[in-house]
N, C-alpha and C positions, 0 to 999 in steps of 0.2 A: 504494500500500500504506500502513494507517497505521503509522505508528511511535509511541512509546511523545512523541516532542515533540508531535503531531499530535493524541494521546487529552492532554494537558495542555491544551492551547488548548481544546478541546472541552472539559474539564471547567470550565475557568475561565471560558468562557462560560456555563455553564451555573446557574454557582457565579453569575456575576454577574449572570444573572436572577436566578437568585433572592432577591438581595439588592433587586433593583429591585421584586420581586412584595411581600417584607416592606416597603420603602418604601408603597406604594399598600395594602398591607391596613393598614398606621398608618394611614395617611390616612383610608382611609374608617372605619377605629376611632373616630376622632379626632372625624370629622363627625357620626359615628350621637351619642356622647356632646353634643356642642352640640347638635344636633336634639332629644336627651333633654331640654335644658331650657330649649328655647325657649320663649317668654309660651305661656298656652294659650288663644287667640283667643276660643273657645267655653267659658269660662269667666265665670262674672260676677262671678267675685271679683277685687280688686284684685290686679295680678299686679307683684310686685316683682325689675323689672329688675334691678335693681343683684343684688340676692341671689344670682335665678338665675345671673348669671355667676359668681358667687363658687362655686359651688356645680358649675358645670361645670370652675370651674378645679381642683376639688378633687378631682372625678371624673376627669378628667385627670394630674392629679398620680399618683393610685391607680394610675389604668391603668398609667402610665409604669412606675410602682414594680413592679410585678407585671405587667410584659408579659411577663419571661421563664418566671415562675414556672407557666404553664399553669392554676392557681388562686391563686383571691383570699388573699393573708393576710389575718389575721383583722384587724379595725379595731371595738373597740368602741366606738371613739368617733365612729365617723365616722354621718352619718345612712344611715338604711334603703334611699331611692332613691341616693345617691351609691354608698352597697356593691351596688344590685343592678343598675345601670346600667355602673357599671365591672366588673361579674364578667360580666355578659353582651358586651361590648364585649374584656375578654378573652379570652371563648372563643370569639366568631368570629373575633378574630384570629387565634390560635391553630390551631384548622379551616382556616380559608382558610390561610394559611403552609403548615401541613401538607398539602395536596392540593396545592399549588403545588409544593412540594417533591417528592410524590410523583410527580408530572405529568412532573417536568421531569429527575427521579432514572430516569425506565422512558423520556423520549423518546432521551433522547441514548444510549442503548444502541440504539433500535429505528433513532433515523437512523445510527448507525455502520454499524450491521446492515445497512443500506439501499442503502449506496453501491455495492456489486454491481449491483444491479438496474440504477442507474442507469447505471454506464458498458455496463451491456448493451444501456440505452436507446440510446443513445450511437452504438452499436457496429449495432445494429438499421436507425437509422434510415442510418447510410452504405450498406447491405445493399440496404434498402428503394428506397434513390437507385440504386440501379446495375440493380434488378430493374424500377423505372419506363423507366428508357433502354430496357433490352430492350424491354420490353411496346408503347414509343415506337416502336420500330426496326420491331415485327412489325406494325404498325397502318399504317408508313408502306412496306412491304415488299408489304402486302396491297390499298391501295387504290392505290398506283400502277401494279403491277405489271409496276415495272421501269422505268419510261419517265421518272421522275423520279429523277434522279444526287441522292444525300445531301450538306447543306451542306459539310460538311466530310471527309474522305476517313476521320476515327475516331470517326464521329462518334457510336458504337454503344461507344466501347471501354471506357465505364466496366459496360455488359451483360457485356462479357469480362474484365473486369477478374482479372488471376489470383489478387490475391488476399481480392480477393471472392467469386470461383469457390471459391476452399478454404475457406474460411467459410462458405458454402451449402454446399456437397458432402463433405468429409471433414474436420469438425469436430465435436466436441462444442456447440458452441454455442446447437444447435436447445433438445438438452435443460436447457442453463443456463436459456434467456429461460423454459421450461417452469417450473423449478424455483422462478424468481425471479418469475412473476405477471410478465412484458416479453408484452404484444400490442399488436402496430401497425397490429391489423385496421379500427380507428377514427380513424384517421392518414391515409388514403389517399387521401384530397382533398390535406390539408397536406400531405402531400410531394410530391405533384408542384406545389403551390403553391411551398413551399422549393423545389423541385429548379430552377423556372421564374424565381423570383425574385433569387436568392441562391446558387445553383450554377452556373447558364447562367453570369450575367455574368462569373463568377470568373476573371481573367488568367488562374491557373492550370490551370485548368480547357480555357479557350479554347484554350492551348496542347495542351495534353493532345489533344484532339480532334484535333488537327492532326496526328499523330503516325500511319500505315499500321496500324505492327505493333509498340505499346511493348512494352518487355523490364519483365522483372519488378520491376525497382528501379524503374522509370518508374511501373507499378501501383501498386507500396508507397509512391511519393513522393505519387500525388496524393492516395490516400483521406487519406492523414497530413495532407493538407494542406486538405480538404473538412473535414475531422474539426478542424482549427485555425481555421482561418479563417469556419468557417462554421457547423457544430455548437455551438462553444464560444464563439463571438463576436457571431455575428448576435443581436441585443435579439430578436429575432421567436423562436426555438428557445432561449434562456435565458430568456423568460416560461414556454417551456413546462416546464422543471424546474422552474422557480419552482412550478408549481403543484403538480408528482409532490413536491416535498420543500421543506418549508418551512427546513430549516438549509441551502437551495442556494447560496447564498453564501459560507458557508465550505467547503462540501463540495466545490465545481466546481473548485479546484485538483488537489484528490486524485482526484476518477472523471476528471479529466481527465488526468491522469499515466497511470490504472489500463488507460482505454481507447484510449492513442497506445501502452504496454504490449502490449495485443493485436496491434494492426498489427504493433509492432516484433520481436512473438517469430515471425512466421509467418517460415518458412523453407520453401523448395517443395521441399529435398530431405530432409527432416525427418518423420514421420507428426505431424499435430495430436494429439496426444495430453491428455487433462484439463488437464494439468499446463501447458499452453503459456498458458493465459488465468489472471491472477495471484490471488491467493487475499486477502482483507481483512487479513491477519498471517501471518505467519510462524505463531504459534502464538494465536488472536486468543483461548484459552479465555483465559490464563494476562493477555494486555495486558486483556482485557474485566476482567478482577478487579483490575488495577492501575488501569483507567479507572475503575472503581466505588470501590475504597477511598479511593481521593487524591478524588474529590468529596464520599463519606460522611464522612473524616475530617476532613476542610474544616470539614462544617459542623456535625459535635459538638465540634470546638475552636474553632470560632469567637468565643465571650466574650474563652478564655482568650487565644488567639491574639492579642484584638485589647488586649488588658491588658498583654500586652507589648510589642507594638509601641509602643503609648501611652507607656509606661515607655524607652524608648528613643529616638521619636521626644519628646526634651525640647523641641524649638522649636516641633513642631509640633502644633497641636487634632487629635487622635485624629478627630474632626468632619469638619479641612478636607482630613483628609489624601485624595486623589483616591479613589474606590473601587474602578478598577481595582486600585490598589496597593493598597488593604486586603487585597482578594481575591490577589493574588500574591501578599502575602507569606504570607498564611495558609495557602495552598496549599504555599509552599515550607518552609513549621515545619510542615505536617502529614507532608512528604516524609520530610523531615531526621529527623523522630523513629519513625516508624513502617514508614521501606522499610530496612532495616540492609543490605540489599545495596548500594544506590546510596551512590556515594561524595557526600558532602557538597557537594565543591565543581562535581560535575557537575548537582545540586540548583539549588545556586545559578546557575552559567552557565546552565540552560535557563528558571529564571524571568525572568534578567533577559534574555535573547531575546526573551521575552513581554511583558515591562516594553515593550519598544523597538519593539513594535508598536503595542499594543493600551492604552498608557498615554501619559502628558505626554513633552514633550519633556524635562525632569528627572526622569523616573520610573528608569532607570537607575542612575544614582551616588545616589538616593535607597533603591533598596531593593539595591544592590549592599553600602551602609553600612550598613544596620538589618539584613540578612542575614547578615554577615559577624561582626558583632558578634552576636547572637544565637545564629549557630552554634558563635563560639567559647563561651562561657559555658555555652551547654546541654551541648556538650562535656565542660566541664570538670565541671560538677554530675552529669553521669553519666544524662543524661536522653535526648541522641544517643547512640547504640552501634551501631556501625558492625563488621561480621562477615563473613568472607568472607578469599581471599586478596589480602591488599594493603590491606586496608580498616579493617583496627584502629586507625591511627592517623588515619583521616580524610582522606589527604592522597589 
């Protein structure tokens, strides 16, 4: 399930492509402007190196000057190609930023959105494995007819599996992989490839077969355990999410929580009911609007955001400071000012959680201190306001 620390990490990644995408639209800003005054080969006029650079450095300088401003200010002094080479060099900046922004503003809602499907995927292909044994079983029940004893005395028992039987037979589940776009009609080489490769040899598995007539906890032990060891570990079935969802890397902790969840809610003296397979939130309209403002408001306070930090970080270049930590802290003066329900200092502990993965080994007591210090002062300037019960005072 996500929770509201889970939509912060996704937003902060998201927040720090996009810093990485405005990096490279500079860049190639940068480039188109030197390209704009390179010698011109096909020219027979005497072409003055030295100038031209002088003349890119100035166009450069402009650009710098009005990268944020979206149009050029006016320059009468500056020449004709300098202003029309830097105004165009700013509006594809600009452009590009903007689509990157947009891109990356509408994905990480659609992959949130996404990770149902996936642990259905998940959930699918343990199904798929257990409906191949069968089909294995009725193939070797057919051409022997009888006269060849089965390797193992269960060796049929993930086809009977109980509760894989109530996941085929009296679950809603059919209609989720429906609802979610999950067909595993074009999978059906690969899993009995996985089922041959990477399920046979499984200890656990090996055991398992050994077993006459497992009991139902023996059933819910091994799929959990097919579903760990092999679903969620083998390189060979994590290429293949790699491909259904390109954020599968951060994602594969949480459809992997969501889909050992299904297993663990199956109960055989229980009806499956909708409600037994977990839901993306508790309430995911209300986290989907906290996941979108805390990334929106990132990054319209972003200048201001990083003017203060600067202003606080005295030892250190605004420049060198890491950019994970730019984007944390900005993240956590967007929280701090604009969610009046969250208490301040729960702002703080969950960014510096985020600090202690996804930043330096000093990033911690770095934005624990610029944090602390900033929330008191916004505080007291009246610019934090903190509402609710328990919450006026901030503590």
């Amino acid at each position: 399930m996500l929770n509201r620390r889970i939509l912060r990490v996704k937003a902060f990644q998201s927040l720090y492509a996009y810093h990485q995408c405005k990096t490279s639209n500079f860049n190639l800003a940068r480039d188109f402007i030197k390209d704009s005054f390179q010698p011109d080969l096909n020219s027979m006029e005497v072409q003055d190196k030295a100038q031209l650079k002088r003349d890119a450095d100035a166009c450069l300088d402009l650009f710098v000057k009005n990268i944020d401003s979206h149009t050029l200010i006016s320059q009468s002094d500056v020449p004709a190609k300098i202003k029309n080479v830097a105004q165009l060099a700013v509006r594809q900046y600009t452009r590009a930023c903007e689509a990157d922004l947009s891109f990356l503003r509408n994905n990480m809602i659609s992959a949130a959105e996404r990770i149902p499907e996936l642990y259905l995927y998940a959930i699918g292909i343990l199904m798929a494995f257990g409906d191949h044994v069968g089909k294995e079983s009725e193939k070797r029940k057919k051409f022997s007819q009888g006269q060849i004893a089965a390797e193992s005395p269960g060796e049929d028992n993930l086809a009977k599996n109980k509760v894989l039987d109530l996941l085929n037979n009296e679950s809603p589940i059919q209609s989720e992989f429906i609802r979610h776009h999950v067909n595993l009609d074009d999978l059906r080489e690969e899993i009995k490839q996985w089922f041959r490769d990477y399920v046979k040899p499984l200890e656990e598995y090996r055991q398992y077969i050994q077993l006459s007539s497992p009991t139902f906890e023996e059933d819910q032990e091994i799929v959990q355990e097919i579903l760990k060891k092999v679903i969620f570990k083998n390189d060979t079935l994590l290429s293949f999410f790699h491909e259904l969802d390109i954020n599968w890397t951060e994602n594969k902790p949480v459809v992997r929580s969501l889909a050992l969840k299904v297993l663990k809610n199956i109960d055989p003296n229980l009806p499956l009911t909708a409600e037994f397979l977990p839901e993306l939130a508790i309430n995911w309209e209300d986290d989907k609007e906290f996941f979108k403002n805390i990334f929106n408001l990132t990054v319209d306070s972003d200048a201001k955001y990083s003017d203060l930090i600067a202003i606080k970080a005295k030892n250190w270049d605004i420049d060198r400071i890491a950019l994970t930590d730019k984007v944390i802290l900005s993240m956590a003066l967007a929280e701090m000012v604009n969610f009046p329900s969250i208490p301040v200092k729960v702002s703080i502990n969950e960014y510096i959680d985020i600090s202690k993965t996804y930043s330096t080994p000093k990033s911690k007591q770095f934005v624990n201190g610029i944090l602390d210090v900033l929330a008191k002062e916004l505080t007291d300037s009246g610019i934090i306001r903190k509402s609710g019960r328990g919450l006026i005072d901030n503590k």
